[in-house]
C-alpha positions as CSV (number, residue, x, y, z in Angstrom):
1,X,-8.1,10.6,-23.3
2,X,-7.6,8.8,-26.4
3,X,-7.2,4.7,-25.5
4,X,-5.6,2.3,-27.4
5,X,-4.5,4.5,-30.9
6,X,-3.6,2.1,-33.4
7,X,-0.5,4.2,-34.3
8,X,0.9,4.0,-30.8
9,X,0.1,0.5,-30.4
10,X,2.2,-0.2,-33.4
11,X,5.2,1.8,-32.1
12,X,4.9,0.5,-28.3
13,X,4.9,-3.2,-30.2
14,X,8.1,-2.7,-32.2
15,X,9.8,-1.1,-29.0
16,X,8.9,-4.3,-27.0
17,X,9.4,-6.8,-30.0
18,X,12.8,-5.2,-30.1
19,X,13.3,-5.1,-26.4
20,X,12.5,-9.1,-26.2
21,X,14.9,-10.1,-29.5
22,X,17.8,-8.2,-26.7
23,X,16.7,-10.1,-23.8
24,X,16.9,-13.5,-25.7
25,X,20.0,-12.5,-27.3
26,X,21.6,-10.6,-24.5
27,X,22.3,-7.0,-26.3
28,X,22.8,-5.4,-23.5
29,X,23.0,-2.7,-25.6
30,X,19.8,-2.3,-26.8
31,X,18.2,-3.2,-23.0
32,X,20.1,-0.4,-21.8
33,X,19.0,1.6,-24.5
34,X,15.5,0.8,-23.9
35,X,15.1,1.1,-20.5
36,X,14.6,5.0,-18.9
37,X,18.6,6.4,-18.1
38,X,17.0,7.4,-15.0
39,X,17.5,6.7,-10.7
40,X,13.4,6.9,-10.8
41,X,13.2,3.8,-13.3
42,X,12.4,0.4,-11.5
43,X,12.8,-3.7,-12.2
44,X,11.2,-5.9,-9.7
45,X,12.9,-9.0,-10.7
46,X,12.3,-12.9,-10.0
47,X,15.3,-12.4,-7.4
48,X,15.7,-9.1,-7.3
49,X,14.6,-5.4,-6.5
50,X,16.7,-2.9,-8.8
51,X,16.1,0.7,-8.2
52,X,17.8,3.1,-11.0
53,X,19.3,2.5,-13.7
54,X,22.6,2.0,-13.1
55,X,21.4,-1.0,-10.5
56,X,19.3,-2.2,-14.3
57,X,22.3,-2.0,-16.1
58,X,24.8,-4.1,-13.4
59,X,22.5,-6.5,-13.3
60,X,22.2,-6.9,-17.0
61,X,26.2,-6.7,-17.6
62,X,26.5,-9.3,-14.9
63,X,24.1,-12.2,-15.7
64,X,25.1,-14.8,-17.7
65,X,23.7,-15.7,-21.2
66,X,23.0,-18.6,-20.7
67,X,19.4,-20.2,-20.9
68,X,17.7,-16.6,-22.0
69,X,15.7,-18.1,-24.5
70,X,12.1,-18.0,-24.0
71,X,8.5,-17.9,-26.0
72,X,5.7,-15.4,-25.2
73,X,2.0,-15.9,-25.3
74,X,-0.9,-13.7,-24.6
75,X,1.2,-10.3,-24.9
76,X,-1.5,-7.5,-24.2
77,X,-0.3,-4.3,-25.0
78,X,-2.2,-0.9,-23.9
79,X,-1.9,2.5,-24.6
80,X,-3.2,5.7,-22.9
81,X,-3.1,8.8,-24.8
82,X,-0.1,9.1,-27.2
83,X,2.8,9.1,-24.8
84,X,2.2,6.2,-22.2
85,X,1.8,2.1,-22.8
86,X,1.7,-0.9,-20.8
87,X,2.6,-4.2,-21.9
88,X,2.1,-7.9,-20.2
89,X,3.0,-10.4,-21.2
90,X,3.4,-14.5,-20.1
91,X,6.7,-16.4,-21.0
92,X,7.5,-19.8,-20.9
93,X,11.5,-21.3,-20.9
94,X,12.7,-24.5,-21.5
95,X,14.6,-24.7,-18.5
96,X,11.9,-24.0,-16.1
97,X,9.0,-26.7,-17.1
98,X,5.7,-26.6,-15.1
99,X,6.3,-22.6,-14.9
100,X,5.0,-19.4,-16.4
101,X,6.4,-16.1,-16.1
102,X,5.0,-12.8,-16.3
103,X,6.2,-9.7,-17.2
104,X,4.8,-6.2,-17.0
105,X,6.8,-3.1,-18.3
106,X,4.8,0.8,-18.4
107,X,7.0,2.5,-21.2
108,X,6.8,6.2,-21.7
109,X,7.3,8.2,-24.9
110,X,10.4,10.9,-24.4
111,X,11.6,13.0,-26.5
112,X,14.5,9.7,-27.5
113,X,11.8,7.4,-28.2
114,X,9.8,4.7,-26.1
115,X,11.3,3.5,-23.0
116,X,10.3,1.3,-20.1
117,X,10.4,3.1,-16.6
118,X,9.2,0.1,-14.9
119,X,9.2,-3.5,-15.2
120,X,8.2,-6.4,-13.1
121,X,9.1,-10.1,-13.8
122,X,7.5,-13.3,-12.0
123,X,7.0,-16.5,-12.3
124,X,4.6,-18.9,-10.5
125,X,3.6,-22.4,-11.0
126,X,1.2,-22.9,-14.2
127,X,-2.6,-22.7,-13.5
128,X,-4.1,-25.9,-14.7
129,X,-6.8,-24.4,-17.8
130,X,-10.3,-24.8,-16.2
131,X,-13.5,-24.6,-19.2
């Protein structure tokens, strides 16, 4: 198996660029878009478990816009073969000082294009740096 192609790390990295320009901007159209159509596809949540897609896309139609905004840092994104990727990534928000969250989504290539089957979101207090 072919790790880390340069191509596919390209394509997997304009998928999730796209995907987090959505979340901060709340196109809901494009997050639906990107996640899997699919009752298999998973987000584990910072308050909540969604299972399918239809659960995803309630929950993206019902939050509020408000405070979405966020920066990333340390975004790691691996690919196995040419059809599957994970990225990770940690985030940071304004609105939630002293915190980091961290996000990890396994996107799949289908015949559509690139699209997250699952997702989990945290967020835990930030580790003091240690040299």
């Amino acid at each position: 198996m072919e790790i880390d192609l340069p191509d596919v790390i390209a394509e997997v990295k304009a998928a999730f660029e796209r995907y987090e320009q959505a979340l901060v901007s709340n196109d809901v159209a494009v997050l639906g878009e990107l996640f899997r159509n699919d009752p298999r596809t998973l987000r584990y949540g910072i308050g909540e478990n969604l299972y399918g897609y239809e659960a995803i896309s309630g929950f993206r139609a019902a939050r509020s816009p408000v405070g979405l905004n966020r920066r990333t840092a340390k975004t790691v994104i691996s690919s196995y073969g040419r059809d599957t990727a994970v990225a990770s990534t940690l985030f940071y928000r304004d609105t939630a000082p002293g915190k980091v969250g961290r996000q990890m989504q396994t996107w799949i290539r289908f015949p559509e294009g690139w699209r997250v089957v699952a997702a989990h979101v945290s967020m835990i207090d930030e580790p003091k740096e240690t040299a």
